[in-house]
Structures are given as structure tokens and as C-alpha cells.
C-alpha positions, -999 to +999 in steps of 0.1 A: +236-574+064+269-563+078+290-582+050+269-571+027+271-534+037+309-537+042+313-552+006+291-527-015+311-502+002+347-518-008+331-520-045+320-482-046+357-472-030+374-496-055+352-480-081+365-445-070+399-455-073+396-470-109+382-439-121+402-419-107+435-437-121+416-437-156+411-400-158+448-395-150+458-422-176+478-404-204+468-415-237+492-440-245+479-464-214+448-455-223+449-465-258+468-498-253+437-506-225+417-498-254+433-521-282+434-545-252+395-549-248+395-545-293+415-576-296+395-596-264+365-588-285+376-602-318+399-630-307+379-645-282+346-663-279+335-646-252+344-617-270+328-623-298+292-633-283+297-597-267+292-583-295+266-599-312+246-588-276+261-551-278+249-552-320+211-560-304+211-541-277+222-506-301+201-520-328+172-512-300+184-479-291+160-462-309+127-473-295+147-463-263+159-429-269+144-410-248+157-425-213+191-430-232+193-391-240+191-382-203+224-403-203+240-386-234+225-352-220+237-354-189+272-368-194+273-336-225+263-311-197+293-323-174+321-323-199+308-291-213+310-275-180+346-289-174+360-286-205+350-250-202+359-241-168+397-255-175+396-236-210+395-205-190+425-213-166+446-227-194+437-198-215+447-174-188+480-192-180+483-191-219+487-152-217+505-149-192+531-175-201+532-157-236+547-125-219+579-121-223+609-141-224+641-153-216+663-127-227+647-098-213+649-091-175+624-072-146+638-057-122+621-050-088+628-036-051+646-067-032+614-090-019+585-075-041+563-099-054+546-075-080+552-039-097+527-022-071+546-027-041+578-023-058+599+015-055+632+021-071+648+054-069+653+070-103+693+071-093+697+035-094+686+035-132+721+049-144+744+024-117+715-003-142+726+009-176+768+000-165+755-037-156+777-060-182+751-080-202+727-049-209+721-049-247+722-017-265+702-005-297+713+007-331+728+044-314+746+025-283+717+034-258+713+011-231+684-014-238+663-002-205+629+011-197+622+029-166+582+022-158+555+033-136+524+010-133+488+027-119+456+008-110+427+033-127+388+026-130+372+015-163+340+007-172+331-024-182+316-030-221+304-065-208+276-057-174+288-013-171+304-018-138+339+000-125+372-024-132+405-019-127+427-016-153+464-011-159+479+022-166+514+014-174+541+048-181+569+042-200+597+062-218+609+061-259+631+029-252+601+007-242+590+003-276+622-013-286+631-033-251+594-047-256+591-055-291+560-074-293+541-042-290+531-031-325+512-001-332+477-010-352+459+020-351+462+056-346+500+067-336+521+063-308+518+092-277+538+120-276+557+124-249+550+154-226+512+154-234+480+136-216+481+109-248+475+073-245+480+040-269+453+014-256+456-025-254+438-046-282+420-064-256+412-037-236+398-016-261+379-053-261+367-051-226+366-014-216+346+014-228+356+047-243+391+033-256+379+041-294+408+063-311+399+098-306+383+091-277+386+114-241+385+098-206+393+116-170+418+095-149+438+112-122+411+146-126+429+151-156+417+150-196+436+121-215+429+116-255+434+079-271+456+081-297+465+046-309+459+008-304+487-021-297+490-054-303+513-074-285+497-111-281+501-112-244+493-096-210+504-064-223+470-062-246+454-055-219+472-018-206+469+016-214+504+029-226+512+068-220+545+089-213+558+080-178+570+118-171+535+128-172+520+097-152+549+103-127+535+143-124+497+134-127+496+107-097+527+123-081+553+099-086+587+105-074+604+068-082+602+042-107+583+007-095+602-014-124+625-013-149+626-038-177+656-049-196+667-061-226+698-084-225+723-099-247+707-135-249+699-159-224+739-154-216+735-117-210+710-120-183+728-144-167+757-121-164+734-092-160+714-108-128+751-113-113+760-080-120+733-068-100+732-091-072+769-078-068+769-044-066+757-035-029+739-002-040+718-024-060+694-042-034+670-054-068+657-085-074+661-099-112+647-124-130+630-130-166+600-112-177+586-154-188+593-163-154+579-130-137+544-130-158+543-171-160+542-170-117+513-142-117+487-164-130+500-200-107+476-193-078+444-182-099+449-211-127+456-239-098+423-225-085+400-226-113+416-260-117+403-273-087+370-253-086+367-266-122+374-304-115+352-302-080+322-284-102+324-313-127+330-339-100+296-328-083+279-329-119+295-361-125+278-375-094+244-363-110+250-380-141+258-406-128+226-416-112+210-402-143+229-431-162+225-459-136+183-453-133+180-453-174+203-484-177+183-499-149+153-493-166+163-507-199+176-537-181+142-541-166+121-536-201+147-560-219+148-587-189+130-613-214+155-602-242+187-608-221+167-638-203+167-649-239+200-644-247+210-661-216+192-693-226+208-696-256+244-695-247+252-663-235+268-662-205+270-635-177+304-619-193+293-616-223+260-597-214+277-575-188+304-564-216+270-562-240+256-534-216+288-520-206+294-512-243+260-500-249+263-472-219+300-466-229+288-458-266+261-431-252+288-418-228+310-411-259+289-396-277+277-374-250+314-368-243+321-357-280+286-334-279+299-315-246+331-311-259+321-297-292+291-271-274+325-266-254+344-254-283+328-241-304+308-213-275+342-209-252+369-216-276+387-179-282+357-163-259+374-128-243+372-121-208+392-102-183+400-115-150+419-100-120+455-100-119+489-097-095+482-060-104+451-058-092+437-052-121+416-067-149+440-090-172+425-097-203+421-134-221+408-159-241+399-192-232+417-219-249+400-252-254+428-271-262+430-306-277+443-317-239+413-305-226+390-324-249+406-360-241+403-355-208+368-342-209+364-374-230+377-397-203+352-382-177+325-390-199+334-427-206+348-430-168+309-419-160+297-447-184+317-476-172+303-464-131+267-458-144+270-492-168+280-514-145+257-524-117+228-524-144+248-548-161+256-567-130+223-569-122+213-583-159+236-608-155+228-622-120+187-619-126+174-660-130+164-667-162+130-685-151+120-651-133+134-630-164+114-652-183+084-648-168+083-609-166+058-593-188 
């Protein structure tokens, strides 16, 4: 009983170990195992005689379809869940890694991590504009854009509960230093007045952003003027004059200052200009690299939660997929018996049922993956950011995702296939024979 004990649990460890290795398989392994098992198949007699079993064994699917749909059910419901959980980390990341680039620089108080616990004094923004590798526009202005960021309540459109949105001042220059950020509606806000330009997506998200629109934030009146697009994290701000933000919340210094630089060369020599000058105790580095770093921690979790979520599902399905091959087994015991007799030998009908569960785990694979994409694929949400406050996103189910949502579900038919087929192959064929 010991041995026994001791060697089902080496199997289900070993078994652990080969599916995890075949998820993390990239597809160029995975296809050569693939064309592998193809060519066994074809070129071999073995091979061959598994296939004549698989063709009978589908070729009874139908009379069997209700126990195999709780295999093609359950396997859909786990990659669905997956594919969809990772969708919304990758689409986040997505944003985030969209913002900005490599040629324009953030500059924060030495050590800050985020705007809202960064302060720099409005007299190091002229010692900024001297830096060598600070571009300048059309007139000869320096390329930089003092800004204020404030964390205000919104209500949400989706369940009417307070969020926290972005309320981001900046001056004239911002409009050329970030120069994704087109105007779509409305106008831009004029500077001196309570005026605000909304995000696309938080217009999305957030109630009473319509153009013409009033809202109260700081106990003061503010009118929506005008929506922006901008294809990034920025879509999800509201946009006014920093002057009158700094005077409304009673700001006396600047918690960033973005920069546009002459070329991936110009920020080099920009960030060493900086780091030079000793009244200059600023951190710098690219607006990619700032925004792309915000979203590591959350997308690493939903990562995990994701994979642990469809890991516990996985589990569930599959039982789900060893007790309905186990039960066709049993009904077909005089068919494989049968089978047996006549020449087929225990490889052949193992590969015959491992097919048969592999061919309901792919097309349970390809179901959850296509409920997947077509509910979650571009689906809006808003999540909490570095800011503290709501960042708005899509998810992104991404072809990426959809392989390896389709390597779960054939990695759950080869576990829930096998010890049914075992078990098919090892049964005497006197005994099969003889069940009615």
C-alpha cells in the first residue's frame, strides 16, 4: 500500500511538472512537439491504429454529448476567466506603457516615487530652462511645462460611487511639450478662469464631464469646456490652467515639470545637466520609463491573482474531465475490449482517448477564448493608480493571451485524459468483455 501510495504520488508530482513546463513552452517547442506526435501518427503503425480508435471513439461523440460538454464547458469557463483576467493587466500595462517617450523627460523632487509626494520650488524652473539638451519651439521658448497634479472626487457612471480622479494644472507650453493631446471637442481653457478640458476616457467613466457641463471641486464652480484625446494615461485627467489650481487648493510650488528634449541625445545630456548642478537636487528620467513603472506592481498582481484564480478552476475542471472520461471509458469497456482483441494494443487506445479528451479540451479552449474576446476585448474600466486615483483602460486580449489560454485548456485535457485512458488500457479484456 505504501509503494503504491508513494508511486501515484510521484505520477501526480511528475504530472505537475509536465504541465507546468507545457504552459511555459513558447510556440515554437510547442509546435515541433506537435508535428512530433503528427508524424508518429502517420508514419507509424502504432500510430496509425491510433487513429482508426480516436476516428471511432469521435464518431461516438454524439450519443455522448452531454457528459463530454461538462468537459468542453468547464475547460471554456477556465480559459475564459484567464484569458480575461490577464486582458485586464496587459491592457492596463498597455496604457501606461503608451505614455510618453523617450525624448521627453519628468522631473521630480530627489527620491519621489510619484507626482504627489513630489515639491519643487517655482525658482528652480528658470535654473531648468538653461539645462543644455532642453528643446525649444518655433519662438525659442524653452520646451518645459511646470504642473500641479490634485486627487478630486468623481462619481462614478458605472455603480454612482465617489472615485478619485486626476486633476492635472498645466500652463500654454504643455500642449506643445505633450503632443499626443489633441483637442476633440469644445476648445481648450482659458487661462485665468475656473475652465476645464476633460479626458476621453474619463468623460467615459465619470459623470457630469459632458461639454458645458458645471461641477464643484475645491468649493469652487468649474465649467467643461472641451475633450482630449491623447491614447494613453493622460485620457483619463481633467486639464485646467495651473495658476488657478495653484490659487484654488493653495499651492505655492510645482510637484513636476515635464520636458521636451532634443532626441534621445538631448535627454541624455539634459539628465547630466541636471544631476550636475548642486541647486538642482531633481531626479530625471523619461516620461516611458516613469509611467511604464507605475503599473509594474498592480499588473504583476493581477498576473498572479489571474493565473492562481485559473489554477483553482483548472483543478475543478479537471475532475470534471477525468469523471466524464471515466464514465465513457466504463460505457465503451466492450468497445475498447473489442478493439483490444483485434489488435489494438494498450498505446494505441491510450493515444485513442488521449486524442478524444484533447479534441474537447480544444474546442473548449477556442470557445473560452472567443466569449473572452469578444465580451472583454476593448471593455473600459478605470483602476487605481501611483496617483491615487482612478486610471482609465481597456483590456486587451491579445493574440498572446489566447495561446496561452489555449495551452491551459489542452494541458487540462492531457491530466483529465490520461488515467481514464490508463485505466482503458490495463482493464482485462475477459472482464471488459463481459460487462453489460
Amino acid at each position: 500500500m505504501k509503494k503504491q501510495w508513494l508511486g501515484n504520488l510521484v505520477s501526480v508530482l511528475l504530472l505537475a511538472v509536465a504541465l507546468v513546463v507545457w504552459i511555459i513552452l513558447p510556440w515554437p517547442a510547442v509546435l515541433a512537439v506537435v508535428a512530433a506526435v503528427v508524424l508518429w501518427l502517420l508514419l507509424t503503425r502504432s500510430g496509425r491504429l491510433a487513429l482508426a480508435a480516436t476516428r471511432i471513439g469521435v464518431a461516438s461523440l454524439p450519443q455522448r454529448w452531454g457528459a463530454s460538454s461538462v468537459v468542453v464547458v468547464g475547460i471554456a469557463g477556465v480559459v475564459g476567466v484567464l484569458v480575461a483576467m490577464l486582458a485586464m493587466g496587459q491592457g492596463f500595462q498597455a496604457t501606461l506603457n503608451s505614455t510618453g517617450d523617450e525624448s521627453t523627460a519628468i522631473v521630480l523632487r530627489g527620491g519621489s516615487q510619484a507626482e504627489t509626494n513630489s515639491v519643487i520650488t517655482r525658482d528652480q524652473v528658470p535654473l531648468l530652462s538653461t539645462v543644455p539638451g532642453v528643446a525649444k519651439d518655433a519662438q525659442g521658448k524653452p520646451m518645459i511645462s511646470p504642473e500641479l497634479s490634485q486627487v478630486v472626487n468623481l462619481v462614478s457612471k458605472g455603480d454612482g460611487t465617489d472615485v478619485n480622479a486626476q486633476f492635472r494644472g498645466v500652463g500654454e507650453m504643455a500642449w506643445a511639450v505633450h503632443d499626443k493631446v489633441k483637442i476633440t471637442e469644445g476648445r481648450r481653457f482659458n487661462p485665468g478662469l475656473r475652465e476645464i478640458v476633460v479626458g476621453k476616457g474619463a468623460q467615459g467613466q465619470f459623470r457630469g464631464l459632458e461639454v458645458g457641463k458645471t461641477l464643484t471641486l475645491g468649493n469652487q464652480q468649474w465649467t467643461v469646456v472641451g475633450v482630449f484625446n491623447s491614447g494613453d494615461a493622460h485620457d483619463s485627467e481633467l486639464w485646467t490652467d495651473a495658476e488657478t489650481l495653484a490659487n484654488t487648493y493653495q499651492r505655492s510650488a510645482w510637484q513636476s515639470i515635464t520636458v521636451r528634449t532634443d532626441g534621445e541625445a538631448g535627454f541624455k545630456q539634459f539628465k547630466a545637466g541636471v544631476a550636475a548642478d548642486p541647486r538642482l537636487k531633481l531626479d530625471v528620467e523619461t516620461t516611458k520609463a516613469y509611467y511604464a513603472k507605475q503599473g509594474g506592481g498592480l499588473n504583476t498582481l493581477i498576473k498572479v491573482l489571474g493565473t492562481v484564480i485559473g489554477a483553482i478552476m483548472a483543478v475543478g475542471a479537471v475532475f470534471g474531465a477525468l469523471n466524464t472520461m471515466y464514465a465513457a471509458v466504463a460505457t465503451r469497456a466492450r468497445e475498447i475490449a473489442t478493439m483490444r482483441a483485434i489488435g489494438f494494443r494498450g498505446v494505441p487506445v491510450v493515444t485513442a482517448i488521449m486524442l478524444e479528451t484533447m479534441l474537447l479540451a480544444l474546442i473548449g479552449g477556442l470557445l473560452g477564448g472567443l466569449v473572452a474576446w469578444a465580451i472583454f476585448n476593448g471593455y473600459s474600466v478605470s483602476t487605481i493608480g501611483s496617483n491615487f486615483s482612478q486610471v482609465v483602460f481597456q483590456f486587451k486580449v491579445s493574440p498572446e493571451l489566447l495561446w496561452s489560454g489555449l495551452k491551459w485548456a489542452l494541458g487540462i485535457g492531457l491530466v483529465g485524459g490520461l488515467f481514464p485512458a490508463l485505466r482503458a488500457a490495463r482493464l482485462p479484456i475477459t472482464t471488459a468483455l463481459r460487462e453489460t
